[in-house]
PASEBA-1860 file (N, C-alpha, C; in nm, 3 decimals):
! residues 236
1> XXXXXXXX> 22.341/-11.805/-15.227/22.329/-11.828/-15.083/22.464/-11.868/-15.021 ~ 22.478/-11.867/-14.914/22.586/-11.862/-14.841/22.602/-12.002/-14.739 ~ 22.481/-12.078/-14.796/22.446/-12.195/-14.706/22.316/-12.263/-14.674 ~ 22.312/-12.358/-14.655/22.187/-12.393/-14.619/22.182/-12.440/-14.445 ~ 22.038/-12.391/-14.405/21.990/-12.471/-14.224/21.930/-12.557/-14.239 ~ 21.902/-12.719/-14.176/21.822/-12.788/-14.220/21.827/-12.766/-14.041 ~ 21.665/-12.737/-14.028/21.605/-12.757/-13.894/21.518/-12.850/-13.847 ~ 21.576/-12.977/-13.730/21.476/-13.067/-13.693/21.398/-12.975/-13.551
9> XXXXXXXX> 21.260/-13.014/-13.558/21.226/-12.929/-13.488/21.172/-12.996/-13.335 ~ 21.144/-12.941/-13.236/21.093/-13.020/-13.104/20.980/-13.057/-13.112 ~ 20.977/-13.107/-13.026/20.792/-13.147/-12.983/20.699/-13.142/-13.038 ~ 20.638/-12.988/-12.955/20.525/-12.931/-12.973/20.532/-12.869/-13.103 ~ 20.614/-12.863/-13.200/20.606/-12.793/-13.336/20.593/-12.843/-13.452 ~ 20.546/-12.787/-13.563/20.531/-12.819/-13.677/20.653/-12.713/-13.760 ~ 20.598/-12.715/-13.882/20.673/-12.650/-13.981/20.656/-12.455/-13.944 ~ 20.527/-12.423/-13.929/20.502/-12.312/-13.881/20.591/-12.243/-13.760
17> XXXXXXXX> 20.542/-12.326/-13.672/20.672/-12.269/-13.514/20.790/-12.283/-13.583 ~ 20.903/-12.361/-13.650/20.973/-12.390/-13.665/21.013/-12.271/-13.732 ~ 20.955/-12.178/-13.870/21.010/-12.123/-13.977/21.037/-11.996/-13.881 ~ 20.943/-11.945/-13.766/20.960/-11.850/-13.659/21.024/-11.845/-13.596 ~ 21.116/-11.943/-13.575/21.216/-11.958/-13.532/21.356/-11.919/-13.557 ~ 21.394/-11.930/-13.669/21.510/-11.909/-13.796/21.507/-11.884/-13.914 ~ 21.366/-11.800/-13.935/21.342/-11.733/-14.063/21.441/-11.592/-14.064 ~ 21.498/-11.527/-13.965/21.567/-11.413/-14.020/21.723/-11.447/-14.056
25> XXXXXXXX> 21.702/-11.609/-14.075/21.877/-11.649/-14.114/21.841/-11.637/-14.276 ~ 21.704/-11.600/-14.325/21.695/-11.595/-14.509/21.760/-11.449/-14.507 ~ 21.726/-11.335/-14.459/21.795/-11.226/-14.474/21.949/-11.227/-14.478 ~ 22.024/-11.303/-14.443/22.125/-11.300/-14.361/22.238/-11.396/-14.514 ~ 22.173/-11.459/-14.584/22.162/-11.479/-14.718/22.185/-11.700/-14.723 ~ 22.128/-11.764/-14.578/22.116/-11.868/-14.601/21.967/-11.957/-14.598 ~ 21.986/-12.046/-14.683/21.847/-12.120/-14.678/21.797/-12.201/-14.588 ~ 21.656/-12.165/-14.608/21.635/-12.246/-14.483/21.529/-12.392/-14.505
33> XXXXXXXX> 21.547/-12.478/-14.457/21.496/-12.643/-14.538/21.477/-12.709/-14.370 ~ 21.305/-12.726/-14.358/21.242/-12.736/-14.303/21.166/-12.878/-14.317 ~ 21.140/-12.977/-14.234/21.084/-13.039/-14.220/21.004/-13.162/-14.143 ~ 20.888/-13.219/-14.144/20.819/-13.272/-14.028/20.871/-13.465/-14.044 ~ 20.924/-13.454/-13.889/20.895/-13.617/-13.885/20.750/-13.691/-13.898 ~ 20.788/-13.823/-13.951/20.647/-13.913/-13.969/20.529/-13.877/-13.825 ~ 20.464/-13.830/-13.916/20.286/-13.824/-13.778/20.293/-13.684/-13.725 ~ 20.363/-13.615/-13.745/20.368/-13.453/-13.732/20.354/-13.348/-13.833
41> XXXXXXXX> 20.257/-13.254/-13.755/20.191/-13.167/-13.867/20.110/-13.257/-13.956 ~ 20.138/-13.236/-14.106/20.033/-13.245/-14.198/20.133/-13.384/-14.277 ~ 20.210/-13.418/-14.224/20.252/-13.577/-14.276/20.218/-13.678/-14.238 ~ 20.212/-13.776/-14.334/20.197/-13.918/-14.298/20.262/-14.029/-14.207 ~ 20.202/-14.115/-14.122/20.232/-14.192/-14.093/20.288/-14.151/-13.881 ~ 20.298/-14.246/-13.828/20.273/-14.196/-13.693/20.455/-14.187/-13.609 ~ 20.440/-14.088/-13.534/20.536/-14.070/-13.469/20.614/-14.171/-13.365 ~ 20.760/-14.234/-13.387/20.817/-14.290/-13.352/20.917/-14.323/-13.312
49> XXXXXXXX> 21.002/-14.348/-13.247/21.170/-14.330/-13.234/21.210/-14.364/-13.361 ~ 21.192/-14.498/-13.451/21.262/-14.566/-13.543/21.224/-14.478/-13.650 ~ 21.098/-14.470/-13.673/21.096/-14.365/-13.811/21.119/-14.240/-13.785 ~ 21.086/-14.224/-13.705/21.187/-14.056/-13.682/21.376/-14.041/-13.727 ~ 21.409/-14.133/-13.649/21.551/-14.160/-13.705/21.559/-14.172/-13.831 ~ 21.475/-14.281/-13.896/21.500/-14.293/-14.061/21.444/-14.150/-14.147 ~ 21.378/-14.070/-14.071/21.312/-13.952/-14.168/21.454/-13.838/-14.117 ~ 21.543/-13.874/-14.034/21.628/-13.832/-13.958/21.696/-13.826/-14.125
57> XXXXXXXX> 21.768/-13.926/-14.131/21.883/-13.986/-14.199/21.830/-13.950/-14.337 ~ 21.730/-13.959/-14.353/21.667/-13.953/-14.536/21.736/-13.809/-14.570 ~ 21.668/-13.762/-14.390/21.710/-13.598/-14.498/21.799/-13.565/-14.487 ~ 21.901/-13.603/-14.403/22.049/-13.567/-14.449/22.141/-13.625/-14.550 ~ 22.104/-13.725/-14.602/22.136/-13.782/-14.709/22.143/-13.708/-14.803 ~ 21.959/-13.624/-14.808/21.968/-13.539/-14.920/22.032/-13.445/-14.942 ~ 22.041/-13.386/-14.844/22.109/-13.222/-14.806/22.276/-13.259/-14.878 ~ 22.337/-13.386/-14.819/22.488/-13.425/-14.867/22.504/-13.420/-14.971
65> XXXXXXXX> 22.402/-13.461/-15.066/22.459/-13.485/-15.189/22.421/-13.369/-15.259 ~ 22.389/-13.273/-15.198/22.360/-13.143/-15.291/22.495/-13.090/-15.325 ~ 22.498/-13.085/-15.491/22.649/-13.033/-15.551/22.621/-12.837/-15.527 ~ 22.735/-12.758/-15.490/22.761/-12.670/-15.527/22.890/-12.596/-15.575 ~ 22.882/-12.519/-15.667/23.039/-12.489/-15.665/23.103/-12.383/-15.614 ~ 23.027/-12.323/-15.556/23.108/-12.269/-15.421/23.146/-12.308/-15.339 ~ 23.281/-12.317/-15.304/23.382/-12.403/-15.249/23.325/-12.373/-15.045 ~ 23.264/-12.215/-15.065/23.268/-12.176/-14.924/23.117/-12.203/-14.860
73> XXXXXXXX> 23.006/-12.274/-14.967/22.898/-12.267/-14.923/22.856/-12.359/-14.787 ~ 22.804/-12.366/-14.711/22.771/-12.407/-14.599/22.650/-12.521/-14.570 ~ 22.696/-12.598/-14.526/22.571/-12.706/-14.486/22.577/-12.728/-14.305 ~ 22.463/-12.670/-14.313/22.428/-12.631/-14.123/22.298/-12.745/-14.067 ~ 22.354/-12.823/-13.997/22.231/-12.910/-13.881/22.218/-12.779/-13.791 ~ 22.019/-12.816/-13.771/22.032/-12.726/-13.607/21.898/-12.802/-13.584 ~ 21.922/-12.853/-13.458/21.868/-12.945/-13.383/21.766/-12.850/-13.262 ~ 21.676/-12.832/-13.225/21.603/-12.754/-13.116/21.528/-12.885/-13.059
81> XXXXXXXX> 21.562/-12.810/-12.923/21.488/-12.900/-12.813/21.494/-13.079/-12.824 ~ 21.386/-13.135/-12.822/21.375/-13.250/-12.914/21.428/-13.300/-13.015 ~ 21.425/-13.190/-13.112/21.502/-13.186/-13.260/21.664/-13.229/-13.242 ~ 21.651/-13.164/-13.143/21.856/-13.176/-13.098/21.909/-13.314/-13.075 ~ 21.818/-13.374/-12.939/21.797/-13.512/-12.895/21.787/-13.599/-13.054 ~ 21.695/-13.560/-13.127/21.687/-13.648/-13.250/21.772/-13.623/-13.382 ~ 21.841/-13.516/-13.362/21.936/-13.468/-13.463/22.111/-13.555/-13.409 ~ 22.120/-13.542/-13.266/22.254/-13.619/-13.220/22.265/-13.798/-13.215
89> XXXXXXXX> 22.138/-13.841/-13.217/22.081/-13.993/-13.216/22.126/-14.028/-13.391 ~ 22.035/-13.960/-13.466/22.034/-13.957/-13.598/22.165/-13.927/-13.652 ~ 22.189/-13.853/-13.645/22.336/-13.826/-13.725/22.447/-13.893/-13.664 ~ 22.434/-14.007/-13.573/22.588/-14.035/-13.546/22.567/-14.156/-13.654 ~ 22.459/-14.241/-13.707/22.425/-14.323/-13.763/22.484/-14.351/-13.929 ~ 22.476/-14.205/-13.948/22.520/-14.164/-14.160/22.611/-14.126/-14.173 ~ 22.700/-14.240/-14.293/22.816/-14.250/-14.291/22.889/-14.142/-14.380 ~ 22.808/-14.043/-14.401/22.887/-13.915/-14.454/22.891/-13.794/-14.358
97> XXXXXXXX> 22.919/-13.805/-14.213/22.872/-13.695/-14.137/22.959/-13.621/-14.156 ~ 23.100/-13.643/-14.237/23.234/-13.532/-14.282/23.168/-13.438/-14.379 ~ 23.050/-13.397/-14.419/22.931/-13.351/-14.523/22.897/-13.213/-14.505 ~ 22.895/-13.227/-14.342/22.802/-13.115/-14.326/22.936/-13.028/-14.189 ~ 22.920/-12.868/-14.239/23.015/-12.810/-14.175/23.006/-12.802/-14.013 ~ 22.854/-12.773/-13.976/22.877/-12.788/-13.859/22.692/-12.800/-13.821 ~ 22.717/-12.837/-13.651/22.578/-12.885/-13.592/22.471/-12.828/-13.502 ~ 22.470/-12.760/-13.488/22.402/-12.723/-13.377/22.254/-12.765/-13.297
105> XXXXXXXX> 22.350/-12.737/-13.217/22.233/-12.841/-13.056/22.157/-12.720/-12.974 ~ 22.027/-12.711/-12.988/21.999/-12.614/-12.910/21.895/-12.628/-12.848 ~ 21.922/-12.618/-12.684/21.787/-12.612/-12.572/21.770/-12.783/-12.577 ~ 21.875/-12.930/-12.572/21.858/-13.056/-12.610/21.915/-13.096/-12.474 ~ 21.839/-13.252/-12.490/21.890/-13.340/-12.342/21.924/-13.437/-12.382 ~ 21.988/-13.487/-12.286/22.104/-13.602/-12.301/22.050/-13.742/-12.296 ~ 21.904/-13.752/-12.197/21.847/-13.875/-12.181/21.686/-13.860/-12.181 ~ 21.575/-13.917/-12.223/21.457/-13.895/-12.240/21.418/-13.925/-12.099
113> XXXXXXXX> 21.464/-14.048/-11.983/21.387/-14.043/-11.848/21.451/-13.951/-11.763 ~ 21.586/-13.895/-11.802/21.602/-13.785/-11.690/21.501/-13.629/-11.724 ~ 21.471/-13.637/-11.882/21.443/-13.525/-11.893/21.213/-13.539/-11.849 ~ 21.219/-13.700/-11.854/21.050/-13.686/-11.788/21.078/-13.664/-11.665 ~ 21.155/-13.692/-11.572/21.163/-13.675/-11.446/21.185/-13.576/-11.446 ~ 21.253/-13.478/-11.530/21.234/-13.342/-11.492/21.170/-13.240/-11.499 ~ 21.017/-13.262/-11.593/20.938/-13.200/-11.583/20.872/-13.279/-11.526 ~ 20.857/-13.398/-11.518/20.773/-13.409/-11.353/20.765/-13.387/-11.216
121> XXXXXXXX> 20.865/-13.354/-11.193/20.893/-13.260/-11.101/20.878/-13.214/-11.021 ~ 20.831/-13.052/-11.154/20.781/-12.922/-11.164/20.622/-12.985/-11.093 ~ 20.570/-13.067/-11.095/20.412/-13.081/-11.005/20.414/-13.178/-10.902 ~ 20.322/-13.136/-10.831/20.336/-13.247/-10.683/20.291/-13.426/-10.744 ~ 20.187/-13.381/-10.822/20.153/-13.488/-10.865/20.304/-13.583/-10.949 ~ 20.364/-13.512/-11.012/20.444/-13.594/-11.099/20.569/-13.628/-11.024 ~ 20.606/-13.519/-10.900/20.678/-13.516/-10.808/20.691/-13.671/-10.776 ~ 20.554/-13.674/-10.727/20.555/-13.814/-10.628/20.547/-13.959/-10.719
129> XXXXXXXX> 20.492/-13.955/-10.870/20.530/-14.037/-10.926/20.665/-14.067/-11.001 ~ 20.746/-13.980/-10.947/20.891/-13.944/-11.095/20.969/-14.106/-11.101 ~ 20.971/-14.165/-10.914/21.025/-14.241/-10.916/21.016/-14.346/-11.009 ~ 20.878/-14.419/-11.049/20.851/-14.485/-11.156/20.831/-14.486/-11.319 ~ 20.889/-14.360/-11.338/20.930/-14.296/-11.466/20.978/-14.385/-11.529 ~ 21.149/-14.471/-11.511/21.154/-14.520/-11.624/21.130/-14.670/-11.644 ~ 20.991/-14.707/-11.604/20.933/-14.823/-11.613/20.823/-14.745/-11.703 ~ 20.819/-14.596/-11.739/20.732/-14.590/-11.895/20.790/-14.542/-12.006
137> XXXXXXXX> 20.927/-14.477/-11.949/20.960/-14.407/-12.065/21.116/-14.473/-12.070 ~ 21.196/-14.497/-12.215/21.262/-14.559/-12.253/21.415/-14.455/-12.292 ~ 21.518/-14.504/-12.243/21.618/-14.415/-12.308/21.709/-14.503/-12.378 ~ 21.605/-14.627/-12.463/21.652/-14.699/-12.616/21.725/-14.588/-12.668 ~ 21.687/-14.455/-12.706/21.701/-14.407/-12.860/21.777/-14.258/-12.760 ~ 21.810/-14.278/-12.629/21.869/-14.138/-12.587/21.977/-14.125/-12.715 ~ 22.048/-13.964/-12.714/22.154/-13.936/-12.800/22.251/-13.966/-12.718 ~ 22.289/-13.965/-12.542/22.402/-13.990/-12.515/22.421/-14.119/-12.554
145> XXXXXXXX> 22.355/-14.220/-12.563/22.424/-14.330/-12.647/22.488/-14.333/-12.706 ~ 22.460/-14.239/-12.802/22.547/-14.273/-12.942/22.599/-14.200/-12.994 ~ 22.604/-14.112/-12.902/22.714/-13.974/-12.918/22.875/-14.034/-12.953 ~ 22.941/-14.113/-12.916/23.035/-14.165/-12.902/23.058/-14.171/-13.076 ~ 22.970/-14.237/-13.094/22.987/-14.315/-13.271/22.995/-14.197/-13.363 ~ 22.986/-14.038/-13.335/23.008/-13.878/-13.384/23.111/-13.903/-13.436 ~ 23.191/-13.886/-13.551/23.296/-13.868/-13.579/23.389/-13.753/-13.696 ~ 23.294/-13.658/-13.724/23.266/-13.623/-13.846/23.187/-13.434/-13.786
153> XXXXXXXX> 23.181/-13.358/-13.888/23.147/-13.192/-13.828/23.223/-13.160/-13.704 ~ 23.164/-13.067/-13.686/23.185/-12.985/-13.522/23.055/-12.991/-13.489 ~ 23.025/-12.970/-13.329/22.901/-12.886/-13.264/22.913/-12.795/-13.161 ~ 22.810/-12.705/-13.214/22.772/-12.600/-13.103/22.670/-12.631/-13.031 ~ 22.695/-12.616/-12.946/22.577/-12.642/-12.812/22.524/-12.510/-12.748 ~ 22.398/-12.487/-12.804/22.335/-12.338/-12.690/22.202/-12.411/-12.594 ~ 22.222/-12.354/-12.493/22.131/-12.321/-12.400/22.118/-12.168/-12.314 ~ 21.994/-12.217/-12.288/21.963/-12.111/-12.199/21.972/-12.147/-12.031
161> XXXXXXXX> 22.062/-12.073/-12.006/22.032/-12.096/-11.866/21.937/-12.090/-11.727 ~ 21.828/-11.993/-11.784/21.699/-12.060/-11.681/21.607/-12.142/-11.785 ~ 21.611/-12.205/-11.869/21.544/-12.295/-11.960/21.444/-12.398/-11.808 ~ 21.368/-12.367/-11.817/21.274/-12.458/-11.709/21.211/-12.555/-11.846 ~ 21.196/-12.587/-11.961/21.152/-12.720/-12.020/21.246/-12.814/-12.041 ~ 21.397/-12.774/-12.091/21.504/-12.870/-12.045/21.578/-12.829/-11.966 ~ 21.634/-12.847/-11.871/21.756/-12.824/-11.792/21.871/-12.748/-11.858 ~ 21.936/-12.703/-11.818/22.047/-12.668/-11.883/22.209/-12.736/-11.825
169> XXXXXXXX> 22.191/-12.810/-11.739/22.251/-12.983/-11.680/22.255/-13.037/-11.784 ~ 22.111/-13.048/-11.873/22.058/-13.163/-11.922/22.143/-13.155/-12.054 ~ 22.152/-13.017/-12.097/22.219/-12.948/-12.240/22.355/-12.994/-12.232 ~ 22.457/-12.934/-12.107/22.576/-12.986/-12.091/22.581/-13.134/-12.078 ~ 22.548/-13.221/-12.037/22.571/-13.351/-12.003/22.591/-13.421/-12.188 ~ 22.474/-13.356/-12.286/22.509/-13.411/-12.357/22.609/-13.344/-12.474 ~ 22.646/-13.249/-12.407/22.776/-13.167/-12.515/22.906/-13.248/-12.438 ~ 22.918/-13.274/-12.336/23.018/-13.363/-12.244/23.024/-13.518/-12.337
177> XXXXXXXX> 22.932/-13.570/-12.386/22.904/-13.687/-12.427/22.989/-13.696/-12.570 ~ 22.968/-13.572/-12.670/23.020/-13.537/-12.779/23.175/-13.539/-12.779 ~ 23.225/-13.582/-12.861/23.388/-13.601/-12.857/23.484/-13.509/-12.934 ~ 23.405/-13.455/-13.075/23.440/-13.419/-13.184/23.454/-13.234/-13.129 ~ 23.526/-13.148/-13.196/23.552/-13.024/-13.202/23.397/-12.968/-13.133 ~ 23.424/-12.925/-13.028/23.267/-12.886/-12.990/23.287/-12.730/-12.900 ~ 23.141/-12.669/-12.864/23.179/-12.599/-12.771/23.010/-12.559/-12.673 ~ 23.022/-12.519/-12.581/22.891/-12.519/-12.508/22.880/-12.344/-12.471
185> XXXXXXXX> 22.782/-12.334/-12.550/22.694/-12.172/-12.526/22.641/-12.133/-12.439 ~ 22.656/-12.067/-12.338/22.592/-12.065/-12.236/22.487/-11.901/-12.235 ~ 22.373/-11.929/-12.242/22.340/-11.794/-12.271/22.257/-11.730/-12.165 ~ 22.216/-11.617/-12.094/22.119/-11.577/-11.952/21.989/-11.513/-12.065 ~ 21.884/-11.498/-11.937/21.769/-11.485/-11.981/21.696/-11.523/-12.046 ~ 21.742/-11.544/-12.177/21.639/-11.643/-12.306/21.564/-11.709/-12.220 ~ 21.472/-11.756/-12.350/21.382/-11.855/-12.278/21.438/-12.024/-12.362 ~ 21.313/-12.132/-12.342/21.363/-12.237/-12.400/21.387/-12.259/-12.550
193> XXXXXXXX> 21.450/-12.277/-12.655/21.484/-12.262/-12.752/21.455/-12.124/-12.822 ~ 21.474/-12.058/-12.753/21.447/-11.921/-12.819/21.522/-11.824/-12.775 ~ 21.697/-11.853/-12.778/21.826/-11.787/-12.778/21.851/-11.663/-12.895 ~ 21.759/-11.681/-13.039/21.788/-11.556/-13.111/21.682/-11.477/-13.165 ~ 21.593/-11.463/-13.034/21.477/-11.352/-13.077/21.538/-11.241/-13.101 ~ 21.413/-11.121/-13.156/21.517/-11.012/-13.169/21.570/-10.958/-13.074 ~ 21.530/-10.981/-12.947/21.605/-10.875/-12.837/21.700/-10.947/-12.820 ~ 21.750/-11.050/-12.879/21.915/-11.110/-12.825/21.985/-11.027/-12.935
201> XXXXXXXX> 21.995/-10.881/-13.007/22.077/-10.880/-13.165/22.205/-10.949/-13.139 ~ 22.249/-10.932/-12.981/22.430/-10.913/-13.033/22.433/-11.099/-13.048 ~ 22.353/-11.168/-12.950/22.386/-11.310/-12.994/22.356/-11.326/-13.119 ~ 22.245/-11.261/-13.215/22.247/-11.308/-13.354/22.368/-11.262/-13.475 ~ 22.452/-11.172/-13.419/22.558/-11.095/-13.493/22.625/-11.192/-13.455 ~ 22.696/-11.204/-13.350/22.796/-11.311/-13.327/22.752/-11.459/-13.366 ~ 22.706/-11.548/-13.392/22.649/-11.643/-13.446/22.675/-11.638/-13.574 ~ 22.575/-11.532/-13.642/22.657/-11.471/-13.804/22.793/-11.455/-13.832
209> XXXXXXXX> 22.860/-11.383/-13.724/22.999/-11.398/-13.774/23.075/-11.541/-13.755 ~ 23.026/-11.610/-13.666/23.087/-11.785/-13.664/23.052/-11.837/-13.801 ~ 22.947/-11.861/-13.823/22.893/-11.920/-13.903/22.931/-11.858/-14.065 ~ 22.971/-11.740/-14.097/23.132/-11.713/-14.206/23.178/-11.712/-14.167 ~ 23.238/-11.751/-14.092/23.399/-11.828/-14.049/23.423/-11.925/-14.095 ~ 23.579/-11.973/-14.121/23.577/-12.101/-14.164/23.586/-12.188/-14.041 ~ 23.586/-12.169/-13.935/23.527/-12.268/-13.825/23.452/-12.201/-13.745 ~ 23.297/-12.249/-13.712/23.221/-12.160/-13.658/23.279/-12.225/-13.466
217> XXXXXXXX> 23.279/-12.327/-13.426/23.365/-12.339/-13.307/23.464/-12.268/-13.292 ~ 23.583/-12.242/-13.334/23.678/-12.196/-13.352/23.703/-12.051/-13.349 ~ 23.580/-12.010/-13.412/23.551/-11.839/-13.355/23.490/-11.793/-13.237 ~ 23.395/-11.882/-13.220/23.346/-11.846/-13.113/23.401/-11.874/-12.971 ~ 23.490/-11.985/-12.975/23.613/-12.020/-12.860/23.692/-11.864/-12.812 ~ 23.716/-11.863/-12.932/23.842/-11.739/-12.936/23.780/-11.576/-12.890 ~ 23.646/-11.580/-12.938/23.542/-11.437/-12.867/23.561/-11.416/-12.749 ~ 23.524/-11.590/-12.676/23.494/-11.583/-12.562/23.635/-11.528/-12.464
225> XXXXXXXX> 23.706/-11.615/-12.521/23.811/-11.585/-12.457/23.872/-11.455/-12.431 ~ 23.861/-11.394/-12.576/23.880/-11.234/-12.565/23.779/-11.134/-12.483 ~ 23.618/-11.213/-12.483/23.553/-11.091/-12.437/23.416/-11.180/-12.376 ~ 23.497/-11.221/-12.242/23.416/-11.295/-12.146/23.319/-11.233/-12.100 ~ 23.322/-11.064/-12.081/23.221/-11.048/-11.995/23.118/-10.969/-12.081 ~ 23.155/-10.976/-12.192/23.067/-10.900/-12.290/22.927/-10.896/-12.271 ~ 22.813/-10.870/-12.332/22.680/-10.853/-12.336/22.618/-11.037/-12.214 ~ 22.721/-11.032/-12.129/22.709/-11.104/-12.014/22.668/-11.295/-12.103
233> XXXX> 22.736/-11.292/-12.167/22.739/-11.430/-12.253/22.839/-11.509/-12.220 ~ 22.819/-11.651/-12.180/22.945/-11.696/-12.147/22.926/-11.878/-12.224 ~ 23.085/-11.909/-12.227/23.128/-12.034/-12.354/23.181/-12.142/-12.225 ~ 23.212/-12.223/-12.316/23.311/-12.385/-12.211/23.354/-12.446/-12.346
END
């Protein structure tokens, strides 16, 4: 293999949505390592900021200490939606984040009450309550917190730009937050975390070719630059 994905996943998903997601990265010749925070899907114990973080950290722990001796093999975070929010919280925390080659943030927000206020919104009803939002919901455990304390990988940041479940404000604000070698994907049409269905091929070719690269930022900077107006994809 050429690498491993460890995918935290959003919300509404389990292990199932999740493997539908980035199952055609097994063709492509990397592995893919899947799994549910506490109280989701078919695991134990109930869903939480704190144990989420620690089921956060367990599993990158594990992933680090996996020996290989291929010098070029790859260790890939990819964070979706939620997953992202809890993948940038989580990982600024473990003190081996020099471990893993690179991160990816995809379809993620920067703060949990800007992002209830922003699907509340979307209804008259929630409209008119948004104002009292964050007297229920807490941005203890947002990732822009602790984005700062990053010191270690690169990240890629994709969104979609009509993404109506997170903003795509919401995506940049927290790639702005990130300090470390980064870059922000800006992609049209997709929908919300679902930037590499099959009708995106050329975004999944280009992605593939970052990702053998020896810096997947670093290639994809340099695409853009060369070929801004390409299949209408655009970088920052």
């Amino acid at each position: 293999p050429k690498g491993i994905v460890v995918q935290f996943h959003g919300n509404r998903d389990n292990l199932t949505a999740s493997m539908g997601k980035l199952e055609w990265l097994l063709s492509e010749g990397y592995d893919l390592f899947l799994f549910d925070y506490s109280g989701y899907g078919q695991s134990d114990g109930r869903p939480d900021p704190i144990t989420t973080r620690l089921d956060s950290e367990a599993v990158m722990r594990h992933i680090a200490a996996i020996n290989q001796e291929d010098k070029n093999y790859k260790k890939i975070l990819w964070g979706t939606s939620l997953g992202g929010a809890i993948l940038v919280d989580s990982f600024s925390g473990v003190s081996n984040q020099k471990s893993f080659d690179l991160v990816v943030i995809d379809s993620a927000f920067d703060s949990y009450v800007r992002q209830a206020g922003y699907i509340a919104r979307q209804s008259l009803l929630g409209l008119l309550a948004s104002p009292a939002i964050s007297l229920f919901v807490s941005d203890e455990f947002a990732p822009v917190k602790r984005a700062e304390s990053i010191n270690g990988s690169e990240f890629l940041f994709i969104h979609c730009q009509p993404d109506t479940v997170v903003s795509h404000d919401a995506g940049y604000r927290l790639y702005q937050s990130v300090k470390v070698a980064r870059y922000f994907w800006s992609m049209r049409d997709c929908q919300h975390a679902r930037p590499f269905d099959k009708r995106f091929m050329a975004q999944r070719e280009l992605l593939l070719k970052a990702l053998n690269s020896r810096s997947a930022v670093e290639y994809i900077s340099v695409y853009f630059k060369r070929n801004s107006a390409l299949y209408g994809l655009k970088g920052s």
